[in-house]
DOVEXVEX-722116 format. One record per residue (C-alpha): residue in three letters; chain; x, y, z. Coordinates in nm, 3 decimals. Example, Ala and Ser with C-alpha at 12.3 -4.5 7.8 and 13.67 -1.06 7.14 Angstrom:
BEGIN
+------+-------+---------+---------+---------+
: resn : chain :       x :       y :       z :
+------+-------+---------+---------+---------+
:  Ala :     A :   1.230 :  -0.450 :   0.780 :
:  Ser :     A :   1.367 :  -0.106 :   0.714 :
+------+-------+---------+---------+---------+
//
This chain:
BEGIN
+------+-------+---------+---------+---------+
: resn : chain :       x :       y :       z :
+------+-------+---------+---------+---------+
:  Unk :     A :   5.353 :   1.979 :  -6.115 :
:  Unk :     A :   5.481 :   1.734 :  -5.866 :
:  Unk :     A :   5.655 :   2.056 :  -5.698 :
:  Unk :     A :   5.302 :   2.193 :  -5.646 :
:  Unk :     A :   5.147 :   1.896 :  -5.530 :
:  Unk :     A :   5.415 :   1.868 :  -5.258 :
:  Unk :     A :   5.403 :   2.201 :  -5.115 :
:  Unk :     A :   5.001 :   2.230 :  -5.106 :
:  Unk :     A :   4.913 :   2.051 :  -4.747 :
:  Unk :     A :   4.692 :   1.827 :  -4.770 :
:  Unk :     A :   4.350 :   1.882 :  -4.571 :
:  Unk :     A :   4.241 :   1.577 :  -4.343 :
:  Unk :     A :   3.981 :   1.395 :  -4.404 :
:  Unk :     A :   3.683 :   1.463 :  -4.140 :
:  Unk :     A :   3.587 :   1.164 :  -3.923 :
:  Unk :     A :   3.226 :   1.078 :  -3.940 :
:  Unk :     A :   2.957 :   1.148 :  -3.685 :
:  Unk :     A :   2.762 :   0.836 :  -3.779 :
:  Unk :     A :   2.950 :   0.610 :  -3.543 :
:  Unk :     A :   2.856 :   0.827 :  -3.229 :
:  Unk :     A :   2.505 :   0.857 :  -3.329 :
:  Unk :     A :   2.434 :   0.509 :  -3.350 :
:  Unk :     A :   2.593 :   0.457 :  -3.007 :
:  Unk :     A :   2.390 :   0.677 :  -2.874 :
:  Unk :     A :   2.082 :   0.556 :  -3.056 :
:  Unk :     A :   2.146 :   0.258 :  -2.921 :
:  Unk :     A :   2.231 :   0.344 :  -2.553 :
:  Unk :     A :   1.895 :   0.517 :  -2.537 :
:  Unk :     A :   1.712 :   0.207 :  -2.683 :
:  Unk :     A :   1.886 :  -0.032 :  -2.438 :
:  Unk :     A :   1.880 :   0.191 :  -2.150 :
:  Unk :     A :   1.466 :   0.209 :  -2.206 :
:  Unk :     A :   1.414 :  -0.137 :  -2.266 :
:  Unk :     A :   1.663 :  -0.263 :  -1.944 :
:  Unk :     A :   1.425 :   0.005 :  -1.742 :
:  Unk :     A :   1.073 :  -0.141 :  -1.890 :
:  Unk :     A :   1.218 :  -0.460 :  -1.828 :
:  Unk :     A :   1.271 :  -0.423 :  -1.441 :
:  Unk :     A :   1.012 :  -0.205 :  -1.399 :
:  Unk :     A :   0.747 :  -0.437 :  -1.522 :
:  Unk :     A :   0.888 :  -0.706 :  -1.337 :
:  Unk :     A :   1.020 :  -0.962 :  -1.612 :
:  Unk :     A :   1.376 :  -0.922 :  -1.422 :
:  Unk :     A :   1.533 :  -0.891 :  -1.102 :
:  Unk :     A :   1.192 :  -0.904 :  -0.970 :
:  Unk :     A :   1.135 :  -1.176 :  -0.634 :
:  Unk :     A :   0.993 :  -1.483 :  -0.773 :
:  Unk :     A :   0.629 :  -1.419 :  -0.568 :
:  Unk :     A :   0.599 :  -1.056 :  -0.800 :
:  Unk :     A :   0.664 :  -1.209 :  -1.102 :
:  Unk :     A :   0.510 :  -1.480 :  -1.068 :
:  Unk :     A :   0.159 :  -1.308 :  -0.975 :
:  Unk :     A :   0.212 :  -1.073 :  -1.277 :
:  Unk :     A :   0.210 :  -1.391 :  -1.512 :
:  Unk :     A :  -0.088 :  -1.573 :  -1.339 :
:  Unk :     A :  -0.418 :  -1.511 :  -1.475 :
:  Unk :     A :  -0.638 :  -1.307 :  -1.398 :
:  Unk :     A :  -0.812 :  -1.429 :  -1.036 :
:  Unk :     A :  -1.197 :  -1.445 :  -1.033 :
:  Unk :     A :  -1.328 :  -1.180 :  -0.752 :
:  Unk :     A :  -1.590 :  -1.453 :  -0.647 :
:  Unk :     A :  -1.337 :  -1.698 :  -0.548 :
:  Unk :     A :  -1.206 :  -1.469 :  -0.296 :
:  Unk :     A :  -1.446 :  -1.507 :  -0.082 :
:  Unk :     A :  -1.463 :  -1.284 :   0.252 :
:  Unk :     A :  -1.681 :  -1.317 :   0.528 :
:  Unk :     A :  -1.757 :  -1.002 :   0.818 :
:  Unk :     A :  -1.804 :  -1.008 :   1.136 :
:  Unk :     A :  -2.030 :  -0.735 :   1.337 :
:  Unk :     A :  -1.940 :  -0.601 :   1.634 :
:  Unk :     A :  -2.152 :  -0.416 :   1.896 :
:  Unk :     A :  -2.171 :  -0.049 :   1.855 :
:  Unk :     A :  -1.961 :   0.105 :   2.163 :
:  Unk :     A :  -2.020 :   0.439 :   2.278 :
:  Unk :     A :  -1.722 :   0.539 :   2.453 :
:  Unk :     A :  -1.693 :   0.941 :   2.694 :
:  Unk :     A :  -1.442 :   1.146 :   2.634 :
:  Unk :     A :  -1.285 :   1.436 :   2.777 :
:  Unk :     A :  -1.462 :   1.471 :   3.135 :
:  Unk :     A :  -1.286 :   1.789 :   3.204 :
:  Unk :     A :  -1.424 :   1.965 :   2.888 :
:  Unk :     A :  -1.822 :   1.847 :   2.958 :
:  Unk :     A :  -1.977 :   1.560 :   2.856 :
:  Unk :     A :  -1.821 :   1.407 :   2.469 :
:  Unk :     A :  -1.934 :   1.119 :   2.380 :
:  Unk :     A :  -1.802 :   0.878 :   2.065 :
:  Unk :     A :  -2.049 :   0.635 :   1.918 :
:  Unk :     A :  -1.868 :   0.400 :   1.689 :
:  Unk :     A :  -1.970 :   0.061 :   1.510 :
:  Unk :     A :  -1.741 :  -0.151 :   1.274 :
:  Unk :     A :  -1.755 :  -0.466 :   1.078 :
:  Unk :     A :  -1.449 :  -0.699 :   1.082 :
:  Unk :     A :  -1.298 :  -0.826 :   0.751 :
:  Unk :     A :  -1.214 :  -1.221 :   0.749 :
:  Unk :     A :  -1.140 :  -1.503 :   0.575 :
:  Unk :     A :  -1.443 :  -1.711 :   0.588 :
:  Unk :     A :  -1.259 :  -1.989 :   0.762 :
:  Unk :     A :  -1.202 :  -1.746 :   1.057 :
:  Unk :     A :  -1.524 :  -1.620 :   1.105 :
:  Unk :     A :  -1.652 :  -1.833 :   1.391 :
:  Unk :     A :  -1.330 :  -1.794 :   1.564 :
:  Unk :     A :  -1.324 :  -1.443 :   1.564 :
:  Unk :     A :  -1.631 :  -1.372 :   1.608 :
:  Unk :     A :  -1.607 :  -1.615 :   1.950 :
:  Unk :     A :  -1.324 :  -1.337 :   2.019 :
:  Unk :     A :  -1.538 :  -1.022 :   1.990 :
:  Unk :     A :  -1.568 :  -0.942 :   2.386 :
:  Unk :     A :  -1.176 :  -0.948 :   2.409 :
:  Unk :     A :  -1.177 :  -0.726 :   2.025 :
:  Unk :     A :  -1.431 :  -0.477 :   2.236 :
:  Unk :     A :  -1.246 :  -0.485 :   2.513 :
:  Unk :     A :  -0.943 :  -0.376 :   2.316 :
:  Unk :     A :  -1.130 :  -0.123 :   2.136 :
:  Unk :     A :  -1.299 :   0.021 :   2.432 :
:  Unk :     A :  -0.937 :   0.064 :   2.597 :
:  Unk :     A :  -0.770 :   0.247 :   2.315 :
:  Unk :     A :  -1.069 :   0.478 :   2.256 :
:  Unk :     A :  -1.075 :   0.569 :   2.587 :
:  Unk :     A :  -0.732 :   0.674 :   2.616 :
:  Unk :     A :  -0.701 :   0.902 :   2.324 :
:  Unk :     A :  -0.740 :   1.282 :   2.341 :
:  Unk :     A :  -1.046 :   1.457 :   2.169 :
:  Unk :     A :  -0.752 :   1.657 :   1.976 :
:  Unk :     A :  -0.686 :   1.398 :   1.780 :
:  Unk :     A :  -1.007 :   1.231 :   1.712 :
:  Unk :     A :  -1.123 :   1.585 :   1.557 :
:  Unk :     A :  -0.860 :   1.575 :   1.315 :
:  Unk :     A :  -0.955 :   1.494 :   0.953 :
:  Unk :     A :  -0.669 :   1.227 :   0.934 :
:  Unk :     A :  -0.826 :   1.081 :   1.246 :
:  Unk :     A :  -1.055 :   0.833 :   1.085 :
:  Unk :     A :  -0.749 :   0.660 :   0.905 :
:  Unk :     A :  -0.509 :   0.663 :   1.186 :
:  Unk :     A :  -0.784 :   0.478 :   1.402 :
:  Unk :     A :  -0.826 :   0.256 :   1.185 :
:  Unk :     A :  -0.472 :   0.144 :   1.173 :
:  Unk :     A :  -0.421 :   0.149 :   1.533 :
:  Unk :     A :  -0.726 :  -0.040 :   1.599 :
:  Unk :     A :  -0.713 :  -0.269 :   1.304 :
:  Unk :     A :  -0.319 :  -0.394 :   1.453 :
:  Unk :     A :  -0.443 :  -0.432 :   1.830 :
:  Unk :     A :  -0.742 :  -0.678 :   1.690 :
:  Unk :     A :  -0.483 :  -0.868 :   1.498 :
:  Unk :     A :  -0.275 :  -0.897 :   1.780 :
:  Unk :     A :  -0.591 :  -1.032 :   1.962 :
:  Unk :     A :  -0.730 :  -1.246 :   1.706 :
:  Unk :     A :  -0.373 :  -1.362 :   1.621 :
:  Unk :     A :  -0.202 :  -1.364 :   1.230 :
:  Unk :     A :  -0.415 :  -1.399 :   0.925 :
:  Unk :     A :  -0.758 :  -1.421 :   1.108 :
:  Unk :     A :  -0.867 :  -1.041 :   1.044 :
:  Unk :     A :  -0.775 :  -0.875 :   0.738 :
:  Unk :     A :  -0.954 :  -0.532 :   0.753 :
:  Unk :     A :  -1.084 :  -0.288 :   1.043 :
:  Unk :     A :  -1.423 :  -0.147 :   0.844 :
:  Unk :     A :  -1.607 :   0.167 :   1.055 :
:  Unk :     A :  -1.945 :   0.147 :   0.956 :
:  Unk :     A :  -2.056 :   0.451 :   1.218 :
:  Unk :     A :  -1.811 :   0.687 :   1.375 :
:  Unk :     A :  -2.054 :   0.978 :   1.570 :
:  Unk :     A :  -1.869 :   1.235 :   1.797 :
:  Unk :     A :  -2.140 :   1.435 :   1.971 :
+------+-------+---------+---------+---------+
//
């Protein structure tokens, strides 16, 4: 019998799957909780970011805004095509503490405005982006004017092209 035992080989024994399935188990756990983690902000985020995410909640009546009117300009365009003319009127976004000062600067903030109306091309006031890129180009030339943290928004309450 021992002559038997000896020549059958002997099969190996199969390693087990079970330690590569927990690996990657656990790779996918840790992987999604290190990208939650840093997504959400709880690490590597700058300290301003996570700190506002654990503030509370801020009351919208504490943030208080004030506006400031300005005259409606109506501004010719295009004198080669026939008479175009641009009627626009906007509202200024400030912090209440700036109103009186920018509202003292509203001939210069006209004077701005007038300017860089005047020198655009119908083309691009009749595209349908055109609203938002004025907007933006105006809204930086009044806080260039009215100097940092004075004017937060550029609000067009009328915008007529007849």
């Amino acid at each position: 019998m021992s002559a038997e035992e000896d020549m059958t080989p002997e099969e190996p024994a199969k390693k087990s799957k079970l330690p590569l399935i927990v690996g990657i188990v656990l790779a996918l756990v840790l992987g999604g909780g290190g990208f939650f983690a840093v997504y959400s902000g709880l690490i590597l985020a700058p300290s301003d970011v996570a700190q506002a995410k654990h503030d509370a909640p801020r009351d919208p009546a504490s943030d208080s805004v004030a506006f400031v009117a300005l005259d409606p300009l109506i501004i010719a365009l295009a004198p080669d095509i026939g008479p175009r003319h641009l009627r626009i009127a906007a509202q200024l976004e400030v912090p209440p503490t700036a109103k009186e000062d920018v509202a003292h600067l509203s001939p210069r903030i006209l004077d701005v405005m007038n300017g860089y109306l005047r020198a655009i091309d119908l083309s691009d006031i009749e595209d349908p982006t055109a609203l938002m890129r004025l907007r933006a180009q105006l809204l930086r030339r009044i806080q260039i004017v009215t100097g940092d943290g004075r004017v937060n928004d550029f609000l067009i309450t009328e915008f007529v092209l007849n």
